[in-house]
N, C-alpha and C positions, 0 to 999 in steps of 0.2 A: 504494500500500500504506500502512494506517497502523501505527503504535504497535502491536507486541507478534503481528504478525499470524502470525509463526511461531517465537513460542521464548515458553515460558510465564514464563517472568523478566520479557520486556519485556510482559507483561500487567500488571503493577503500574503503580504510577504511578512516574516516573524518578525514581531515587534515587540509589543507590550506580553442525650440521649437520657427523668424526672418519673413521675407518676402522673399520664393526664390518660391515667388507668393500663398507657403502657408508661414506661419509664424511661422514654424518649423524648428528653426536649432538650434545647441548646445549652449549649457548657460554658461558652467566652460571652464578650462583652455582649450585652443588647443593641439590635440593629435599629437606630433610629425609623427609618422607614421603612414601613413591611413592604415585602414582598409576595407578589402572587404568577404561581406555575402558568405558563402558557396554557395549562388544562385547567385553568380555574373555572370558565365557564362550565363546561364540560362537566367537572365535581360538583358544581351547584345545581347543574339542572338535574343529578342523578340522584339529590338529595343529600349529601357528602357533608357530614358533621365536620367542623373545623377545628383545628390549636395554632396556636403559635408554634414555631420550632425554629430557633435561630433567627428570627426574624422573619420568615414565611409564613403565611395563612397555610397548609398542610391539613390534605382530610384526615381526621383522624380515624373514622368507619365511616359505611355506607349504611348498613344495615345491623350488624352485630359482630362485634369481636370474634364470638365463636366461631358462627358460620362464616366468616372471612378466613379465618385461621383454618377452618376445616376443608378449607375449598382448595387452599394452597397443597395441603397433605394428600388430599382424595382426587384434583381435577385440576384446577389450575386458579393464581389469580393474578389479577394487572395490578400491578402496583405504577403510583407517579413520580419519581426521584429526580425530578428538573429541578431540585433545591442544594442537590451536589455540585460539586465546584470541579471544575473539570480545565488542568495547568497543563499548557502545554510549555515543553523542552524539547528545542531542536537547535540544532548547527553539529558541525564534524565532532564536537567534543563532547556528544551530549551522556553516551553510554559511561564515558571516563565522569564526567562530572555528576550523574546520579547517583555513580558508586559510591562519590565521595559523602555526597547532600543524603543521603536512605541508607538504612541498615540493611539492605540487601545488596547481593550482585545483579544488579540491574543490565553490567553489560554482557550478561548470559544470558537473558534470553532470545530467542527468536524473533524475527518476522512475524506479526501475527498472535504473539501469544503476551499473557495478563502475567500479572507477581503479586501476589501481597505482600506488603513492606512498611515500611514507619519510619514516621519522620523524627527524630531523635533528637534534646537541648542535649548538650554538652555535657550535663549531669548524668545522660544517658536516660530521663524520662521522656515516657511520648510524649510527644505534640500533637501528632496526630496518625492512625491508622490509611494506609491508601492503597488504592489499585493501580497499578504500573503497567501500561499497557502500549508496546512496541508498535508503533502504525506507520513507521517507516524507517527506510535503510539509517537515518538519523532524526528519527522524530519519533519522541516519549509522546503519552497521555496520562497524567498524573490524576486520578478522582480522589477527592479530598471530603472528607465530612462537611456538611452545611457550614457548622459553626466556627469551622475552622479555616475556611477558603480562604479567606486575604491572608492570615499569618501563613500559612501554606504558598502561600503565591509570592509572601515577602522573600520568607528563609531560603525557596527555592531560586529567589533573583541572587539573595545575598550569596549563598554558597556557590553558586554556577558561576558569580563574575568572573572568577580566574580563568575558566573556561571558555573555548572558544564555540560559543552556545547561546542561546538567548530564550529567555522566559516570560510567556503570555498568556493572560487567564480568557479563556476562552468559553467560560460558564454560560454568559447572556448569549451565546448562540448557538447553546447544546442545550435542547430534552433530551431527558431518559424515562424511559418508559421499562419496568420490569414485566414478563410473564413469566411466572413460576409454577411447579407444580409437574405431576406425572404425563401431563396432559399437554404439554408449553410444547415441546416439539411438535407433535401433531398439529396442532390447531398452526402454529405460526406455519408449517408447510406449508397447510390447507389455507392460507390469508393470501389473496392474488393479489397483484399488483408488484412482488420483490421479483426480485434478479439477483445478480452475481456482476461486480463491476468489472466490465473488459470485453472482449469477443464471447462471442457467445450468452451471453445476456438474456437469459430467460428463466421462465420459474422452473423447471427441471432441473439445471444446474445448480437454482438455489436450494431446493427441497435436497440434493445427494450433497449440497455444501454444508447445511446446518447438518444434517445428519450424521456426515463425518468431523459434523467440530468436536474437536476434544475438551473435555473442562479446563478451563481458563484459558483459554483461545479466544482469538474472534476473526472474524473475516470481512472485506468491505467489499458493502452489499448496496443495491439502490432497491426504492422503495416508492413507488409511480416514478422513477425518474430521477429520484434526488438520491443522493448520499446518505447511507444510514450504516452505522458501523453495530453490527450483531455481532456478541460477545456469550459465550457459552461459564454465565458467573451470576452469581446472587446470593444470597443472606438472610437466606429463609431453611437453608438445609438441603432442599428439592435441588433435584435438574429445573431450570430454567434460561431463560434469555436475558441479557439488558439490551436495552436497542437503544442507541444514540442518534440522534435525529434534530435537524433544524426545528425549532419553536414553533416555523409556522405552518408544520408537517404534522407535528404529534399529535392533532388533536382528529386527525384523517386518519392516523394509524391506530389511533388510543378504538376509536371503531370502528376501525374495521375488524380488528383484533376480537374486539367482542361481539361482534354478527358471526364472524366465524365460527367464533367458540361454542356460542350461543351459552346457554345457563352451563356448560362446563367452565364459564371464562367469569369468576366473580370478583368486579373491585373491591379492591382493599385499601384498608389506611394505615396510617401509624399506628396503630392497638396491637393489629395482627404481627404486621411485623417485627414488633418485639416481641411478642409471643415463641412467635415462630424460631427469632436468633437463637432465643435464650432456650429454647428445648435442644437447639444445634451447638448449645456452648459457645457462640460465636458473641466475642468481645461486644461492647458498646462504648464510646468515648466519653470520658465522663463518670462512667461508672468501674468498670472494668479496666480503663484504661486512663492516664490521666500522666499530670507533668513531674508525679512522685514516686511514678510506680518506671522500675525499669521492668522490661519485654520479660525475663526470665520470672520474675515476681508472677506476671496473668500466663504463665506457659509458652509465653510466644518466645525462648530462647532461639528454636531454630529458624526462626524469622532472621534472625543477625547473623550476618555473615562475618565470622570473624575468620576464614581463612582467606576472603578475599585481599589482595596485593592494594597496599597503600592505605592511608590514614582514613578513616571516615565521622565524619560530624557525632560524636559522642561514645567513642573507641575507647580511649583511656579509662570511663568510668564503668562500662561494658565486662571490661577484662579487670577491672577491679572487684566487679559483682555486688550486693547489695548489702547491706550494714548484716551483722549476725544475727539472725531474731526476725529481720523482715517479715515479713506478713508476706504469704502466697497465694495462690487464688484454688479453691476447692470447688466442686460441686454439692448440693446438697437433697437430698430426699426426704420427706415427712410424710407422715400418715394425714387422714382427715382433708379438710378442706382450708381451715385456715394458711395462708399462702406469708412466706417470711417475705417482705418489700424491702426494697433499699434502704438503710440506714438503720435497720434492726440489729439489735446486738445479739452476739453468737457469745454462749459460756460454754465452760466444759462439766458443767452439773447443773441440775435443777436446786439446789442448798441454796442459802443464805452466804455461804464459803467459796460457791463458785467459783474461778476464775474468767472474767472475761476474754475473749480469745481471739475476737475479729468480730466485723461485720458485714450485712448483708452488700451487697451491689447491684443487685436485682434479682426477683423471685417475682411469680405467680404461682397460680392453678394452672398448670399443665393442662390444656384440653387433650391435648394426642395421649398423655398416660392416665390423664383423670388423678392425680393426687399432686402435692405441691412441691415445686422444682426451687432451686437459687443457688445463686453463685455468691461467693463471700471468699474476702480477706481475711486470712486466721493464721494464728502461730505456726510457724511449723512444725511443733510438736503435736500440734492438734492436728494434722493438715492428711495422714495415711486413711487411704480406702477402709472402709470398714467403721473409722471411729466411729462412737456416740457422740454428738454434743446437742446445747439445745438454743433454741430462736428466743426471743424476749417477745412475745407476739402481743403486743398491746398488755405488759404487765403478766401476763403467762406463758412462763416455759414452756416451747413445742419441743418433744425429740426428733433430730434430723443426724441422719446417716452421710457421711462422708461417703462420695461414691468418685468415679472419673468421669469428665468430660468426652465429648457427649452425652444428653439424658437419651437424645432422640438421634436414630442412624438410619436414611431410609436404605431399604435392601437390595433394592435394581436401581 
C-alpha cells in the first residue's frame, strides 16, 4: 500500500476508559469542545443513548447492554470508533524512528500487517496503549486512545525529530467503523459495493482477500470507489473487522453493513464494549493501564522489546523493572451476582485483621459466564492462581478467586 491510499488527509504530501455502567470514559484533560462522530446522525435516528468520552458525544447503547454484548458473542455487532486518533509516520527513517519512540520493534513488521505496542515516559509508564499499523514501504498508522490523541501526536513529533521522518495526525479524516463477532466475515463478504485496490478490482477478489486476512493484518480495499483500509483487529475478543474510511463514506457503509446483516448485525455502544474487553482481559487506559504502572506490572512484558538494537524512549527504567512489592495485575472470579467495580478494595480475609492487598480496575456481571468477573492490582504475594481473597462490595466482603487472564476465549 502507499501514501494516502485510504484517508484523504494522507493524500497531501506529509506535513503536520469510569463507570457510565461501562467503565469507559476519558483519563486526560477535559476537551473544551465536544465533539460528535461523522455517525452522529445516524446514532440518533437509531435511538442511540449518549456519554461523554474524552470529549465526544459516544453512544453508549442502543437498546441494552446485554443484548449488544450478546450479539457480538452469538452474530455480530457494529461498533462506531471515529473518536480514535489515528498518527501518521512516514519518510525513509520512519521504521528506525518508531523503534526508538514505542516499546516494540516496529521495524519488523511487514507490509500490510498491525502491532500492539505502547507509548512509554521515561519512567517507563504508559502513556498510552496503540495499534501500529504498516500501510506503506515507509508509512506507519499509529491509533491512539481518544483521550490520548494530541499527547500521542506531541511525543511522536518530539521523539521522531532526529529522524528523517515527519508526523501528522490524520484523525479528522479517518472513521472507523468496527464489525465484530462470528458473523463479521460473512456478512462484510456479503456487503457489495468493496473491491480490492489495483487491477482486478472487484468483489471476488475482495471476498478471497478478507478471507485470507490473517489476525492483525489489513489490506487496502475501496469501498463504492473510495479508499477504505480493512484490518483483520478489535477489542471485543471475537474475529472481526475495523474499517477505516473517509467521514463522509461511513455513514453509507455504517448501512449498508446493517441491510446486509440484517438482525444478525446489532449496534452497539460503549457498555458493550467494555463488557466485552474485560471478559477478553484486554487492558483499558486508565484503569488497567496508566503513567504508574510499567507494561510488566498489567502483563504486557512481552509487549517491550528489549532485544531490539538501540536505545528506546523508557529503556533504562524497563531493565531496571518495578520497585519490590509493586502491585501486579490479577484476574478475579466470584460467586452470586454482586459485581466488584473499579476502585473496590481487595483484602486477603474477610476479619477485622485483614490485610488490604490491591484494588479493583474494572469488574462486572459477566453476561457470557453469568457470574462476576474483574481485574485488580494486588500484592504479589497475593497475586498466584488459585488464591482466596475478598472484594469490599459496598461494606461487605465478597470471596473472589484469583484465576489467569483471559475469563473468556472464543474457540474457532
Amino acid at each position: 500500500m502507499t501514501e494516502g491510499e485510504f484517508s484523504r488527509g494522507a493524500c497531501r504530501d506529509p506535513r503536520d476508559s469510569g463507570e457510565l455502567v461501562t467503565e469507559a470514559t476519558g483519563t486526560t484533560d477535559p476537551v473544551s469542545t465536544e465533539r460528535r462522530s461523522p455517525l452522529d446522525e445516524v446514532h440518533r435516528a437509531a435511538g442511540a443513548s449518549f456519554t461523554d468520552f474524552a470529549g465526544w458525544q459516544m453512544p453508549v447503547r442502543y437498546s441494552s447492554d446485554l443484548a449488544e454484548h450478546h450479539a457480538v458473542r452469538t452474530s455480530a455487532g457494529l461498533f462506531d470508533l471515529s473518536h480514535m486518533g489515528e498518527i501518521i509516520v512516514v519518510g525513509p527513517e520512519a521504521a528506525e524512528a518508531l523503534d526508538y519512540a514505542l516499546a516494540g520493534k516496529l521495524s519488523a513488521i511487514a507490509l500490510g500487517q498491525a502491532k500492539y505496542s505502547l507509548l512509554l515516559g521515561r519512567d517507563g509508564g504508559v502513556i498510552d496503549d496503540l495499534v501500529v499499523y504498516r500501510t506503506g514501504e515507509d508509512r506507519y498508522m499509529v491509533v491512539a486512545n481518544a483521550s490520548n490523541r494530541e499527547v500521542v501526536a506531541e511525543e511522536l513529533r518530539d521523539r521522531t525529530s532526529p529522524f528523517d521522518t515527519e508526523v501528522f495526525d490524520e484523525s479528522d479524516d479517518i472513521a472507523l467503523i468496527a464489525l465484530q463477532g462470528p458473523d463479521a466475515l460473512e456478512v462484510l463478504q456479503q456487503t457489495p459495493g468493496f473491491g480490492i485496490q489495483g487491477p482486478g478490482n472487484d468483489e471476488e477478489d475482495f471476498v478471497a482477500a478478507v478471507a485470507a486476512l490473517k489476525y492483525y493484518r489489513a489490506v487496502a480495499a475501496e469501498y463504492e470507489g473510495e479508499p477504505v483500509l480493512v484490518a483483520r483487529t478489535g477489542y471485543t475478543g471475537e474475529d472481526g473487522f475495523e474499517l477505516y474510511v473517509a467521514p463522509d463514506r461511513a455513514a453509507r457503509l455504517w448501512d449498508a453493513l446493517r441491510e446486509t446483516g440484517g438482525p444478525r448485525v446489532v449496534p452497539c455502544g460503549l457498555a458493550s464494549r467494555d463488557t466485552l474487553r474485560l471478559e477478553a482481559g484486554m487492558p483499558l487506559y486508565g484503569h488497567e493501564l496508566g503513567r504508574d504502572i510499567l507494561p510488566v506490572q498489567a502483563g504486557l512484558g512481552r509487549v517491550v522489546a528489549l532485544t531490539k538494537d538501540g536505545d528506546f524512549v523508557g529503556r533504562k527504567a524497563i531493565e531496571q523493572g518495578p520497585a519490590e512489592g509493586a502491585p501486579v495485575l490479577v484476574g478475579l472470579t466470584a460467586e452470586g451476582r454482586r459485581a466488584p467495580r473499579a476502585g473496590y478494595e481487595v483484602f486477603d480475609g474477610d476479619g477485622p485483621d485483614a490485610r488490604r492487598v490491591g484494588e479493583i480496575t474494572s469488574g462486572a456481571l459477566s453476561p457470557t459466564l453469568g457470574h462476576p468477573v474483574a481485574m485488580a492490582f494486588v500484592a504479589p504475594d497475593a497475586a498466584e492462581p488459585g488464591s482466596q481473597l475478598f472484594v469490599d462490595v459496598r461494606g461487605t466482603r465478597i470471596a473472589a478467586s484469583v484465576v489467569a487472564l483471559p475469563f473468556y476465549k472464543r474457540t474457532a
